[in-house]
C-alpha positions as CSV (number, residue, x, y, z in Angstrom):
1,X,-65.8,-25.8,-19.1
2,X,-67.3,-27.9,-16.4
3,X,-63.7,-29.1,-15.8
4,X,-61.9,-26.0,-16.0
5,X,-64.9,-24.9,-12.7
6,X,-63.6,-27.9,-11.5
7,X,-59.8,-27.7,-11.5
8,X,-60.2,-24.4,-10.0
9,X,-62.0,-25.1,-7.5
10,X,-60.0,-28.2,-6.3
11,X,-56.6,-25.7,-6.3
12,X,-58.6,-22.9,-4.4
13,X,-59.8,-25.6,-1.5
14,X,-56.0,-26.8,-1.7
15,X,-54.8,-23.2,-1.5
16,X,-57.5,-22.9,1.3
17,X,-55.8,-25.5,4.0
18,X,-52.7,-23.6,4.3
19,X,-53.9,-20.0,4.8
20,X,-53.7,-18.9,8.0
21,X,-56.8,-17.0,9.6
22,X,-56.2,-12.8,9.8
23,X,-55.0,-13.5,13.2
24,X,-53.3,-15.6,12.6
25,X,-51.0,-13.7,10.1
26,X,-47.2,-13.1,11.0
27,X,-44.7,-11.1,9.3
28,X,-43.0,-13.3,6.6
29,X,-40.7,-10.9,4.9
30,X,-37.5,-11.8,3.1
31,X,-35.0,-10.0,1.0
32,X,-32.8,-11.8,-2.0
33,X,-29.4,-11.0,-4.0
34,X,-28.1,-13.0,-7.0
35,X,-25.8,-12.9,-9.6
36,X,-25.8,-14.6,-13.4
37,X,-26.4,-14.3,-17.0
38,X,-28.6,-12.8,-19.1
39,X,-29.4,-14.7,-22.4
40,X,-31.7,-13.5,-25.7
41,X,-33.5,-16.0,-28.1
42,X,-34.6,-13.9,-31.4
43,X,-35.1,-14.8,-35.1
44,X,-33.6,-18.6,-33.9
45,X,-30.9,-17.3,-32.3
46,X,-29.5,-17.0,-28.9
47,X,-27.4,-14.5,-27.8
48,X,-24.0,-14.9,-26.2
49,X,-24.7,-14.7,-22.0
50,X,-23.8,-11.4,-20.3
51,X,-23.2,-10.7,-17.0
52,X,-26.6,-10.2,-14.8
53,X,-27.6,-9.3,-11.3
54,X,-30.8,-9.0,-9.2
55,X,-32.1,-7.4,-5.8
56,X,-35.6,-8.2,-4.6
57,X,-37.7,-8.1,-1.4
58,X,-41.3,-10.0,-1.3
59,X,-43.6,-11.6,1.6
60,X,-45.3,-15.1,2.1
61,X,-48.8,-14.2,2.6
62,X,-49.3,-18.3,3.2
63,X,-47.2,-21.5,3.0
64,X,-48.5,-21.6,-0.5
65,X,-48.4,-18.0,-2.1
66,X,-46.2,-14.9,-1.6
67,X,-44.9,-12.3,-4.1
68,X,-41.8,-10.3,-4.8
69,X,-40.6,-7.2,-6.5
70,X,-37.5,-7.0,-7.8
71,X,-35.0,-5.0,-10.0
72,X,-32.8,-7.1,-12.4
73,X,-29.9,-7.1,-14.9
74,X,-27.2,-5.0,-16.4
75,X,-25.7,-6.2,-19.6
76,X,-27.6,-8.0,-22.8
77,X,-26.1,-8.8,-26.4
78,X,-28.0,-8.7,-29.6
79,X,-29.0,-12.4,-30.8
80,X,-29.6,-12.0,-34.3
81,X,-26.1,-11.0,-35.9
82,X,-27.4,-10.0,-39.5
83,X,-30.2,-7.2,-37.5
84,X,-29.0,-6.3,-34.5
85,X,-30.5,-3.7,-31.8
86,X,-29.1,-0.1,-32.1
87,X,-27.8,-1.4,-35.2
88,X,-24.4,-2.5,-33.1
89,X,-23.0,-5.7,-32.5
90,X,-21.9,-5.1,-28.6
91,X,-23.2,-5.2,-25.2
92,X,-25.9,-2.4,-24.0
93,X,-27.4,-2.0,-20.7
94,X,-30.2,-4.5,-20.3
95,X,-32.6,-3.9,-16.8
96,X,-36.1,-4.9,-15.2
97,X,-38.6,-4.1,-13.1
98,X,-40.5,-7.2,-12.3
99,X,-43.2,-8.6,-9.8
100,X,-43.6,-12.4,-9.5
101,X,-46.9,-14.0,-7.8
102,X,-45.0,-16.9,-6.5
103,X,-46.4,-20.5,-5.7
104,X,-44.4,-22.5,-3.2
105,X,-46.3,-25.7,-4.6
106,X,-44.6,-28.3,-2.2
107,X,-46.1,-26.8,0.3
108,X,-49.6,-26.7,-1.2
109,X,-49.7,-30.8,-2.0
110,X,-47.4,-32.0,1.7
111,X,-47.6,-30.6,4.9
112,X,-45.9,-27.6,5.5
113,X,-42.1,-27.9,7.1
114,X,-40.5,-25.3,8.4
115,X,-37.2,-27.0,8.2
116,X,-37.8,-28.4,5.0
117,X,-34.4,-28.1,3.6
118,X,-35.4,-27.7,-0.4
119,X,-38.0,-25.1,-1.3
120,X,-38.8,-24.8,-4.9
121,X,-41.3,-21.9,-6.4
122,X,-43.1,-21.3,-9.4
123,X,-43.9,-17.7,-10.6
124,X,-45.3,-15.7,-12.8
125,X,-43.8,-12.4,-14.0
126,X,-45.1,-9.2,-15.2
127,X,-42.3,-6.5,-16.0
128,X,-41.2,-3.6,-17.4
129,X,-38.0,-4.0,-19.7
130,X,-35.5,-1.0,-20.3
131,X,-32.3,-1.2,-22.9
132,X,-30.1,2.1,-23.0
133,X,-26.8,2.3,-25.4
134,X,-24.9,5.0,-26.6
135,X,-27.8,7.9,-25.0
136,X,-30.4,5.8,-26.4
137,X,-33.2,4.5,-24.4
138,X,-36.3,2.3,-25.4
139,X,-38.6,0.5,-23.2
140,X,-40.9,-2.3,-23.4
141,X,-43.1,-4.8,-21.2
142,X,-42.6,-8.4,-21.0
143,X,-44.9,-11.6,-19.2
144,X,-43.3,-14.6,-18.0
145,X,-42.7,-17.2,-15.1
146,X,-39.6,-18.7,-13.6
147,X,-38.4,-21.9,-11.1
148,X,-36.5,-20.6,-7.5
149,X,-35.0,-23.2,-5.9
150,X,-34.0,-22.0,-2.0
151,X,-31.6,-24.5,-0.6
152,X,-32.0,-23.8,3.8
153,X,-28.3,-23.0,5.0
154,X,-29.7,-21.7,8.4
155,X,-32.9,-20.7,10.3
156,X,-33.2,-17.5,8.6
157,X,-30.7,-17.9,5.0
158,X,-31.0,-20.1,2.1
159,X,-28.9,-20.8,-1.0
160,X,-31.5,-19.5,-4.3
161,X,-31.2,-20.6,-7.9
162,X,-33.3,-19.0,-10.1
163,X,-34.6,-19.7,-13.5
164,X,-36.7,-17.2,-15.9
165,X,-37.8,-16.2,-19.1
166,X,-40.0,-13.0,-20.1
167,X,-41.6,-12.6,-23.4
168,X,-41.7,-8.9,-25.4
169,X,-42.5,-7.5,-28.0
170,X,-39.7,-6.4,-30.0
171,X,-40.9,-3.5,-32.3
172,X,-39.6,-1.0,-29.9
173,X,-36.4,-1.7,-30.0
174,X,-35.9,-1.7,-33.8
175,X,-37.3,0.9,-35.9
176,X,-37.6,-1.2,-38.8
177,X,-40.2,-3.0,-37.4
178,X,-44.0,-2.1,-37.7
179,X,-45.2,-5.4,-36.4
180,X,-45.7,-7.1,-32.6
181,X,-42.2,-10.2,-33.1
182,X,-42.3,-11.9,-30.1
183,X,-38.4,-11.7,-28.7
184,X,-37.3,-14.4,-25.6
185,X,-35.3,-13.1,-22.9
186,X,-33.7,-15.4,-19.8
187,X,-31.9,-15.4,-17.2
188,X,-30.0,-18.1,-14.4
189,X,-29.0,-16.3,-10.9
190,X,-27.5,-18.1,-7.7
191,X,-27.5,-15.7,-4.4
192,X,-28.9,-15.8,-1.3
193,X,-32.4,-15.3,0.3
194,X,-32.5,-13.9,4.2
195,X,-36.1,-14.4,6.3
196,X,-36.8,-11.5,8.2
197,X,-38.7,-11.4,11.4
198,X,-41.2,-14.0,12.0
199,X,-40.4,-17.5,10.3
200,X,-43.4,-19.8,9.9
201,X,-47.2,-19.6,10.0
């Protein structure tokens, strides 16, 4: 336990050298676009990709920690071929609402550069899932985390590459299924990130 007090501690004093004072605080805005794959892992299977897509907007409240809220997907295909969802072996509409507490970590251990040119994240995600075929919609709620990688192109745009999985519960999409079965689902985006107004702290 004494550890645990300890470790937290240490990452909230680290956390606690780059936050600016309230007065300090500037407007660190950005929007994001990217296109992909979605991918399913369930019963030890993985499903074949479909197409994906993402729009999000968020905010820096530090060098270190930000957030972002984003709406993602469009297609997803069952995984398991011998119990599929909707009892159909195609494509059905496959879509998130997801916000990710984001930790720009390089930034927390080395001195903050506002020209560094490779920015990678760690995030967690909470979200709501949706799948809709045929008139049928069911809906679930998934937890997660994710790697961005921003690649600076210019003062104010960077190339992203972004990495995620989510975790939910499966039951509601098959009404066969009176228990929680955990179900994986992923996706890999490249797009593009623009800063608006204020860039640095």
């Amino acid at each position: 336990m004494k550890r645990i007090l300890y470790t937290l501690t240490l990452a909230l004093a680290l956390l606690a050298t780059s936050t600016p004072s309230q007065a300090q605080r500037k407007n660190n805005w950005f929007v994001g676009t990217g296109i992909g794959c979605n991918f399913i892992y369930d019963n030890l299977y993985f499903s074949t990709p479909t197409p994906a897509g993402q729009l999000y907007v968020g905010d820096w409240f530090n060098p270190s920690v930000g957030f972002r809220t984003a709406v993602h997907g469009l297609m997803g295909k069952p995984a398991d071929p011998q119990d599929n969802w909707f009892s159909e072996d195609t494509v059905f509409g496959l879509f998130q609402l997801h916000l990710d507490g984001m930790w720009a970590f390089m930034n927390t251990f080395t001195h903050y550069n506002l020209n560094r040119y490779w920015n990678p994240s760690l995030y967690l995600r909470v979200s709501g899932l949706l799948a809709t075929s045929l008139g049928n919609n069911v809906a679930s709620f998934g937890v997660g985390g994710g790697w961005l990688n921003q690649f600076r192109v210019s003062d104010f745009m960077s190339i992203a590459i972004d990495l995620n999985v989510i975790v939910a519960n499966e039951k509601p999409f098959r009404s066969n299924y009176d228990h929680f079965t955990p179900t994986l689902f992923g996706s890999a985006t490249v797009g593009v990130v623009f800063d608006l107004g204020h860039r640095g702290f």
